[in-house]
C-alpha positions as CSV (number, residue, x, y, z in Angstrom):
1,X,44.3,-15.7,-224.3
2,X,45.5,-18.2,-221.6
3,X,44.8,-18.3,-218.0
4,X,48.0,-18.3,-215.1
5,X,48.0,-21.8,-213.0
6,X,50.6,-22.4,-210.2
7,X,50.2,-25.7,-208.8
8,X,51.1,-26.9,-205.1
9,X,54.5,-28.5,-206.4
10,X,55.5,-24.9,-207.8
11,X,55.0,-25.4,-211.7
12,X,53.4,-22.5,-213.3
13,X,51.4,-23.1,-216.8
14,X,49.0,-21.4,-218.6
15,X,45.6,-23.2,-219.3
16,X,43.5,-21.9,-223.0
17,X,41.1,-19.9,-222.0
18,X,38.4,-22.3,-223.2
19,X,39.4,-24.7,-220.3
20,X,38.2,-21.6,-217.5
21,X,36.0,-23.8,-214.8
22,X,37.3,-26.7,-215.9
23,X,39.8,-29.1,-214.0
24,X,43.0,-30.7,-215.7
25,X,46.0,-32.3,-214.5
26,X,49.3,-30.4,-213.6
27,X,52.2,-31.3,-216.6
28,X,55.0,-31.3,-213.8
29,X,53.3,-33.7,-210.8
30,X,49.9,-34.8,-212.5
31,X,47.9,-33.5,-209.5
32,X,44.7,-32.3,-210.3
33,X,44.1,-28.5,-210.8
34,X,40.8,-26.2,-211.0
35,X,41.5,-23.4,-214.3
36,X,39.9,-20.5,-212.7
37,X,37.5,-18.1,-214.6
38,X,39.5,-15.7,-216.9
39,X,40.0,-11.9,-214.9
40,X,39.8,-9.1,-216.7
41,X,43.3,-8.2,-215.6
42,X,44.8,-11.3,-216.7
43,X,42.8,-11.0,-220.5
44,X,44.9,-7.6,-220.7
45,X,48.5,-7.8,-219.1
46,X,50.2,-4.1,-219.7
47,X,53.1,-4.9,-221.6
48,X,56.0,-2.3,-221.8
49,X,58.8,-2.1,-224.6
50,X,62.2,-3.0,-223.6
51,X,64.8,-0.4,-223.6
52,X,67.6,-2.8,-224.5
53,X,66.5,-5.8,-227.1
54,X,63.1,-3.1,-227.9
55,X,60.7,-6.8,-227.3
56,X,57.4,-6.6,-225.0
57,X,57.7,-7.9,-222.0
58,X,54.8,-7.9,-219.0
59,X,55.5,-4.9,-216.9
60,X,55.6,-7.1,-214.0
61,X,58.2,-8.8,-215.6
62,X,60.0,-6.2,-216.3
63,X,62.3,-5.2,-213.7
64,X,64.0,-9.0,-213.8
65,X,64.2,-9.1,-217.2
66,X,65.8,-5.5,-217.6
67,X,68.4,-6.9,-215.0
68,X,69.7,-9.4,-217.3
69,X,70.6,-6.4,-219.6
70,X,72.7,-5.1,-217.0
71,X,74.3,-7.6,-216.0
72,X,78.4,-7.0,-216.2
73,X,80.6,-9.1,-218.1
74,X,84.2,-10.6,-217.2
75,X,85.5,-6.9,-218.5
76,X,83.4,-5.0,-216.2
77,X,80.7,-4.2,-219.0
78,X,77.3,-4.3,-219.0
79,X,75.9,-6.7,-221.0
80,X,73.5,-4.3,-223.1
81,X,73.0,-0.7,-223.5
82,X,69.7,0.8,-223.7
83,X,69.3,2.5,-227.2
84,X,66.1,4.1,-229.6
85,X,64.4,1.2,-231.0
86,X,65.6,0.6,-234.8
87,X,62.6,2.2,-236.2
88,X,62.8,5.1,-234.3
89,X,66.7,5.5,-235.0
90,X,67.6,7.8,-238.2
91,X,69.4,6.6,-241.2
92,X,71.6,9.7,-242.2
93,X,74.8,10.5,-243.9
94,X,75.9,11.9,-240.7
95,X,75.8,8.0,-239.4
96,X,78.5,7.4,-242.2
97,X,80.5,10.4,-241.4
98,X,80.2,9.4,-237.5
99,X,83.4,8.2,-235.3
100,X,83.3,4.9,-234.0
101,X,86.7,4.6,-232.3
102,X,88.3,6.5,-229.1
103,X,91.4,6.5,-227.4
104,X,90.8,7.0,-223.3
105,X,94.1,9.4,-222.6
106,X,94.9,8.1,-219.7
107,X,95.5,4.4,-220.1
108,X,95.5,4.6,-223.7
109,X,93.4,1.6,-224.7
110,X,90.7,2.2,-228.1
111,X,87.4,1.0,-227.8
112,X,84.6,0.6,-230.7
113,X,81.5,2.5,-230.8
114,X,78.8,0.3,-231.6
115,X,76.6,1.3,-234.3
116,X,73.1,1.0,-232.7
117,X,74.9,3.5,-229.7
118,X,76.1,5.7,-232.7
119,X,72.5,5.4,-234.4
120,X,71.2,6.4,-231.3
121,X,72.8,9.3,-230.2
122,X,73.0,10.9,-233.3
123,X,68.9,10.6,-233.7
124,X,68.6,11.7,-229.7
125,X,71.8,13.4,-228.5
126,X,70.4,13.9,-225.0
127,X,69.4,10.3,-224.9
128,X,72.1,9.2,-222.6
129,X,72.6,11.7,-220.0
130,X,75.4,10.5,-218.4
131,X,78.8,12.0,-219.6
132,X,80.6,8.5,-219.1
133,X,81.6,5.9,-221.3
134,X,82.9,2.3,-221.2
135,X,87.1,1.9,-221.4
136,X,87.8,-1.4,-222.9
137,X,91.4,-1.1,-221.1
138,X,90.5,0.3,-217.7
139,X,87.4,-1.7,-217.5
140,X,85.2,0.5,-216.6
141,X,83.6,3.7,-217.8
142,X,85.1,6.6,-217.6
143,X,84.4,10.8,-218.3
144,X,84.0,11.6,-222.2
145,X,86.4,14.7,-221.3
146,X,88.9,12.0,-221.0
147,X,88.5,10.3,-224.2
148,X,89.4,11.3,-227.7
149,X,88.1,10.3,-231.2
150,X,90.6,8.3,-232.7
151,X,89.7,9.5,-236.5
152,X,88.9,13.1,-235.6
153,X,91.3,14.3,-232.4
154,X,88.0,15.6,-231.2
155,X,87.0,15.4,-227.3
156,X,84.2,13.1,-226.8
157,X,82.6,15.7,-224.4
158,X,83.0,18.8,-227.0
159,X,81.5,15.7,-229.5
160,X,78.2,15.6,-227.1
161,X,78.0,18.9,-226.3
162,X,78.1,19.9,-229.7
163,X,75.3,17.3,-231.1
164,X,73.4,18.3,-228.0
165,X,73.6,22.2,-228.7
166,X,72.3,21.4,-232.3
167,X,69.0,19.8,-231.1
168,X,68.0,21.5,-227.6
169,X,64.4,20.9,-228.1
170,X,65.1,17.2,-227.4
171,X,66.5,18.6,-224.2
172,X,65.0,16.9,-220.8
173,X,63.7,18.4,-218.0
174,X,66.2,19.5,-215.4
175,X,64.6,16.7,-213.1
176,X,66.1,14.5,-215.1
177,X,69.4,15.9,-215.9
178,X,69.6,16.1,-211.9
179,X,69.5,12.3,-211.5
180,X,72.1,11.8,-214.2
181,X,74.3,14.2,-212.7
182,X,74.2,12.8,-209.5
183,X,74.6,9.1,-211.2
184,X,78.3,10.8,-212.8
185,X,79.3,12.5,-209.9
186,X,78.6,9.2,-207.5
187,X,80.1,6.7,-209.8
């Protein structure tokens, strides 16, 4: 374990654990430093699993580094989309048989699924709530009862509901299903 310095210049560190009472020089300014004794709460920092790269990140960390997952790109897109870590997704033949490309209507522009989103929704059809997805052309996302797959003709929205009517007992609570209403209707 490893013990949290900041120093008066505004470098941060971490000491080993075996240095606790002991004083050593700061790497950025040399200035002299006390290590204080290990806390408890600094032995065990909670750690919470990242819903976009799946790694462990503090939880009071977590907030800012989620944010860099969500940051949008040139085309409007967010960087990452949250999605069931690998071993939690299910390898099937329906992942072969899946779509991966649709056509918005409106604009016309095709955009690719990508497989981890595919992997995901399949296992968890409920796990994204919002009926939305990302238009490569438009730039933005738009209403699945817009967009068509391009190797089926199906509606993306009879697509979901369909997966989703085949496994209700993954269904949310309406608490939930609320907020992502309200997140579709807003935006």
């Amino acid at each position: 374990m490893t013990i949290e310095i900041e120093c008066q210049c505004g470098s941060r560190f971490a000491a080993q654990e075996r240095l606790a009472g002991k004083r050593v020089k700061c790497p950025a300014c040399g200035a002299p430093l006390a290590v204080p004794a290990a806390r408890p709460a600094q032995r065990e920092v909670e750690q919470v699993r990242c819903q976009f790269c799946h790694e462990y990140i503090p939880r009071s960390e977590y907030d800012r580094h989620a944010q860099q997952h969500l940051k949008l790109q040139d085309d409007g897109e967010q960087t990452d989309y949250a999605t069931l870590p690998v071993e939690e997704r299910e390898g099937s033949s329906e992942f072969e048989q899946a779509p991966r490309w649709y056509r918005h209507q409106k604009c016309g522009g095709v955009t690719g699924m990508p497989e981890e989103i595919i992997q995901t929704y399949l296992t968890n059809p409920w796990f994204y709530l919002s009926d939305k997805t990302f238009c490569t052309e438009c730039e933005k996302h738009v209403r699945q009862r817009e967009c068509v797959w391009e190797e089926t003709g199906e509606n993306l929205q009879t697509y979901s509901d369909r997966l989703r009517a085949a496994k209700p007992e993954l269904r949310p609570g309406a608490f939930a299903r609320f907020f992502a209403w309200m997140g579709d209707f807003f935006n």
